[in-house]
C-alpha positions in Angstrom: 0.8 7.5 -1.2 4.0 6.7 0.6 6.2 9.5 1.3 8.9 7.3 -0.4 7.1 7.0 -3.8 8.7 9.7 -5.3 12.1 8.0 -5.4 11.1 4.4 -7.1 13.2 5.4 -9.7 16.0 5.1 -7.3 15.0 1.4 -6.8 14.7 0.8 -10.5 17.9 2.1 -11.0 19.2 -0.7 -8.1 17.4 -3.4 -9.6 19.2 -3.3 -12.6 22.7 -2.7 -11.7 21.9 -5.9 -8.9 21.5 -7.6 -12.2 25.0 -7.0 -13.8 26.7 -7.1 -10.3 25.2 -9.6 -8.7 23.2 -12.1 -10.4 23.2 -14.6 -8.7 19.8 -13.7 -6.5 18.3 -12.8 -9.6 18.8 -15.9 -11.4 17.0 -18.1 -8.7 14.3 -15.4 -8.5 13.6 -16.0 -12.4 11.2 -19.0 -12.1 9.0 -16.9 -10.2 8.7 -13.8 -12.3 4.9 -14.5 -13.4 3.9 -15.0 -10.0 4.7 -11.5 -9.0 4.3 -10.3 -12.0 0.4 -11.5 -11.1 1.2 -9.4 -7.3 2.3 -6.4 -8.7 -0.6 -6.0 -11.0 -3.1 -7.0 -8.2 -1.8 -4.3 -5.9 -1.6 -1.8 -9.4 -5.3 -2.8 -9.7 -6.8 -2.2 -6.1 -8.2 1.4 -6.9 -9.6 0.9 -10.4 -13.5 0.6 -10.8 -14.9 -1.5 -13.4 -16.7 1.7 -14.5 -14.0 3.7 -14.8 -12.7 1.1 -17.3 -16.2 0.8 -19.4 -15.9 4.6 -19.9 -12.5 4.9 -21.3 -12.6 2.2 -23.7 -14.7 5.6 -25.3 -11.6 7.4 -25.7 -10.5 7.3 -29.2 -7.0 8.2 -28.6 -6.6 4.9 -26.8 -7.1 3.2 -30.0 -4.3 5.5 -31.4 -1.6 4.5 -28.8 -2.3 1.3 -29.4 -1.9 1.6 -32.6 1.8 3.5 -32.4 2.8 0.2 -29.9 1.4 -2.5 -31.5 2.8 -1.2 -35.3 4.3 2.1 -35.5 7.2 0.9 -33.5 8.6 -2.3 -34.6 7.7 -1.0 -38.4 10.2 1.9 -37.5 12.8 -0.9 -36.0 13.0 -2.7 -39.5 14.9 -0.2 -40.7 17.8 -1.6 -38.7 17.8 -4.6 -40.2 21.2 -4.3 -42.4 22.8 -3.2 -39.2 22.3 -6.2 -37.1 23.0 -10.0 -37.4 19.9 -11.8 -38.0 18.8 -13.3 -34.7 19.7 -10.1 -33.3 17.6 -8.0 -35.8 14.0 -10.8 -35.3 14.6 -10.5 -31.3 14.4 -6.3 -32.0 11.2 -7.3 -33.8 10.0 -8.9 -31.0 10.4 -6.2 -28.2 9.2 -3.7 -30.5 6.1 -5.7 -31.7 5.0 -6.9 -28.3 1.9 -5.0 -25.9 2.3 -2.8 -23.6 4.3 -3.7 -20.7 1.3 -4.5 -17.6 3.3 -2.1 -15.3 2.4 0.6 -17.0 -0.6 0.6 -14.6 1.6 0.8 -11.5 3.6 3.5 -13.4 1.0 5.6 -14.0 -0.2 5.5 -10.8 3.2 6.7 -9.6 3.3 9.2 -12.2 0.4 10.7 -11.5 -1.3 9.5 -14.5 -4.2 7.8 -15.4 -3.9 4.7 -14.8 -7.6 3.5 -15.7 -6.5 4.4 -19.4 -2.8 2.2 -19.0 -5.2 -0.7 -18.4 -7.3 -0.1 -21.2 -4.0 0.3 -23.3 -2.3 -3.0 -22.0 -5.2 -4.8 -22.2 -5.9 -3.9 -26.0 -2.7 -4.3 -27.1 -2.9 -8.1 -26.0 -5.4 -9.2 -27.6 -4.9 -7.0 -31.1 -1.5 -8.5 -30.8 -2.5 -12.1 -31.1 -2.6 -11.1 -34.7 0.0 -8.7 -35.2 2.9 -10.2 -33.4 3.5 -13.5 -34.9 2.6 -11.3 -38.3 5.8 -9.0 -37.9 7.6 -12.2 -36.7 7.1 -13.7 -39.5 8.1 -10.6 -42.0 11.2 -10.4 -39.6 12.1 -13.9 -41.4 11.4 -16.0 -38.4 9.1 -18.6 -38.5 6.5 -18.0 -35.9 4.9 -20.7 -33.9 3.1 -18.6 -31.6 -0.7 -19.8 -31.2 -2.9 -17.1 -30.7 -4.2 -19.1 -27.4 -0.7 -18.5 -26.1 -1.1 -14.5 -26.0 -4.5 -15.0 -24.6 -3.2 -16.6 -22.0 -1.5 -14.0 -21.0 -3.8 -11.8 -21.1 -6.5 -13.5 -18.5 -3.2 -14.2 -16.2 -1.5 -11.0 -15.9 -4.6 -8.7 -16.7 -8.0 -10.7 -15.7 -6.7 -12.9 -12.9 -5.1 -9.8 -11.3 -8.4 -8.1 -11.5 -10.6 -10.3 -9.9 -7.5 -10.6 -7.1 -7.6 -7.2 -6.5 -11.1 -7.5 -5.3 -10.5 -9.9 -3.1 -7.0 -7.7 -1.5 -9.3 -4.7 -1.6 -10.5 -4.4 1.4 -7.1 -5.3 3.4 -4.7 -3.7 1.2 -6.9 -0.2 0.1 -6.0 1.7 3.3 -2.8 0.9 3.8 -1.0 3.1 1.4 2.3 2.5 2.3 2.0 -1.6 2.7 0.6 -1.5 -0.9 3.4 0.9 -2.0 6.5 -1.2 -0.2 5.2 -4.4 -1.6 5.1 -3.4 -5.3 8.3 -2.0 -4.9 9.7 -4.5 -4.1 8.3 -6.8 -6.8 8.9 -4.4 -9.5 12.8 -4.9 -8.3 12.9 -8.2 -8.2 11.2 -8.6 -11.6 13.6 -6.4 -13.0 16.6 -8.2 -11.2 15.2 -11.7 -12.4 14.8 -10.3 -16.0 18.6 -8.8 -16.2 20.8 -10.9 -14.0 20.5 -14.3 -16.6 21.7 -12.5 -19.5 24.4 -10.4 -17.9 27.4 -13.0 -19.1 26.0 -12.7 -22.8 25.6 -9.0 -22.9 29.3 -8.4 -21.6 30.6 -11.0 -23.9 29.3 -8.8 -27.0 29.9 -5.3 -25.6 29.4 -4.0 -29.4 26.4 -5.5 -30.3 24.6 -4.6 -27.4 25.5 -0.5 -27.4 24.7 -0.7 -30.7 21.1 -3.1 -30.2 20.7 -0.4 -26.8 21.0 2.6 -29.4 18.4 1.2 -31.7 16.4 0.2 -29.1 16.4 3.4 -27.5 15.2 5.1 -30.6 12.6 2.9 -30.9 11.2 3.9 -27.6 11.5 7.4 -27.6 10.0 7.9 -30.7 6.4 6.2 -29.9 7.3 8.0 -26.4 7.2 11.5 -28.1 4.1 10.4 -30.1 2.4 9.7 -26.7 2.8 13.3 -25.3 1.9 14.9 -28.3 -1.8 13.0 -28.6 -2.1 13.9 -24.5 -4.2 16.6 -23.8 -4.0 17.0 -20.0 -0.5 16.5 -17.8 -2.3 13.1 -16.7 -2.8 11.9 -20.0 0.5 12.9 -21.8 2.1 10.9 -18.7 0.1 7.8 -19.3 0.2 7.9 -23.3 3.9 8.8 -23.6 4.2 5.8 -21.3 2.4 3.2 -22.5 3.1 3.5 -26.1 7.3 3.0 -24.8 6.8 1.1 -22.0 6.5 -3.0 -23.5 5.9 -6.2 -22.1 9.4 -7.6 -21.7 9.0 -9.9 -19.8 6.7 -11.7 -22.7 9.3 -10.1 -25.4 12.6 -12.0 -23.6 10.3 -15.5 -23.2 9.2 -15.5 -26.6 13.0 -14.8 -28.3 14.2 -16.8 -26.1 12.1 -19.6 -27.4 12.4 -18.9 -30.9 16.2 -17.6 -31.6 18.0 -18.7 -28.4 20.3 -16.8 -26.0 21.2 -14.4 -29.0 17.8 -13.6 -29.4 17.1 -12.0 -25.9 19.9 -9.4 -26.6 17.0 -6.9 -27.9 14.5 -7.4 -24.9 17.0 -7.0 -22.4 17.9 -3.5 -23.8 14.5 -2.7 -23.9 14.8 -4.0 -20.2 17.1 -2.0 -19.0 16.1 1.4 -21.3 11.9 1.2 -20.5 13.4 1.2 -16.8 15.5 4.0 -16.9 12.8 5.6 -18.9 10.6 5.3 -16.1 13.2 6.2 -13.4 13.5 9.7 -15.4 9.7 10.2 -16.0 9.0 9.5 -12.2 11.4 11.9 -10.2 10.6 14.3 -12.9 6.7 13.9 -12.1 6.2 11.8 -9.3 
């Protein structure tokens, strides 16, 4: 891999303090998050063999991060429910409930971990979450009117599609290490910018809300992140568990509040934002 891979988490870090001190490139990069969303996943997906993937759906311990994401975590964040105003509390429901984030696949592969088993782990926790996410929505006391067809979705556009892309890229974009490695740096950053930078008048407007929302949050993560190196057995796997049972699909998480609760809603899933990132930023120099 690139010599510069090892300092990503310098170029996290960027990202988001681009967002809160200059937004303005970030909000007219927003309409075009799913499209490189789709990119980065493609370029996470090049090395990964269709076999590898059959063979570690066999894992059982798969199954159990799941598991810790999809329930274990936002069942832990409804104990802050008399500490937060009501929209505030459903959008923490919402990052806590939703999959794993689909970076986790480029992450692992940074980290050094095994990035056959992120996929496996992102792509479980999408479809098992057609169920459970409008299901905690709903006990959150939010109405949920979130078809089932809607998470699918997802799933073939940011998992399938980028799969079957990645064939196609393959044989162009395999060899070139450090193209592959510039390119989906530079779309994680300007996913993370576009994510940040629209929400960065609301979150200084309610300094309060969101160190407490980033406190919660942060517990939230670290706990299922703990929980993840404990059920690793190898460096590679404590890396990639740990990971994807923190790591969540914010992106989805800040689309969905947004549609349900508003402006207030997305408080939540931008802390989540911003933490899952710094989480990463720490996990890669450390291992990367």
């Amino acid at each position: 891999m690139h010599h510069l891979s090892k300092y990503t988490w310098i170029f996290v870090i960027t990202a988001i303090l681009l967002g809160f001190v200059w937004p303005t490139p970030g909000i007219l990069i927003k309409p075009a998050v799913s499209i490189l969303l789709i990119g980065l996943m493609t370029l996470s997906f090049i090395k990964i063999k269709t076999a590898d993937i059959i063979r570690a759906f066999t894992h059982a311990r798969i199954y159990i991060i799941v598991l810790i994401t999809l329930l274990i975590t936002p069942l832990l964040a409804f104990l802050a429910k008399p500490f937060l105003a009501p929209e505030i509390f459903a959008g923490l429901i919402i990052a806590t409930a939703v999959p794993a984030g689909v970076s986790v696949v480029f992450i692992c592969t940074l980290c050094h971990g095994k990035p056959v088993d992120a996929l496996n782990i992102t792509a479980l926790s999408h479809i098992i979450s057609t169920i459970t996410l409008p299901l905690l929505i709903w006990l959150a006391g939010q109405e949920a009117h979130i078809q089932p067809s809607t998470l699918l979705f997802v799933l073939i556009k940011f998992i399938f599609l980028p799969l079957i892309l990645a064939q196609v890229v393959s044989p162009v974009i395999e060899q070139r290490k450090a193209l592959n490695f510039t390119l989906s740096t530079l779309l994680l950053i300007a996913i993370i910018w576009a994510i940040i930078a629209p929400t960065r008048a609301f979150i200084m407007a309610y300094p309060a809300q969101t160190v407490t929302v980033l406190l919660i949050s942060g517990t939230c993560m670290l706990l299922p992140f703990a929980l993840g190196w404990i059920i690793g057995r190898s460096p590679s796997e404590k890396i990639t568990y740990s990971i994807a049972a923190s790591y969540k699909n914010y992106a989805l998480a800040t689309v969905i509040a947004y549609s349900l609760l508003g402006e207030i809603g997305t408080l939540a899933p931008i802390a989540y934002t911003i933490l899952n990132n710094i989480l990463f930023a720490i996990v890669q120099e450390r291992f990367g």
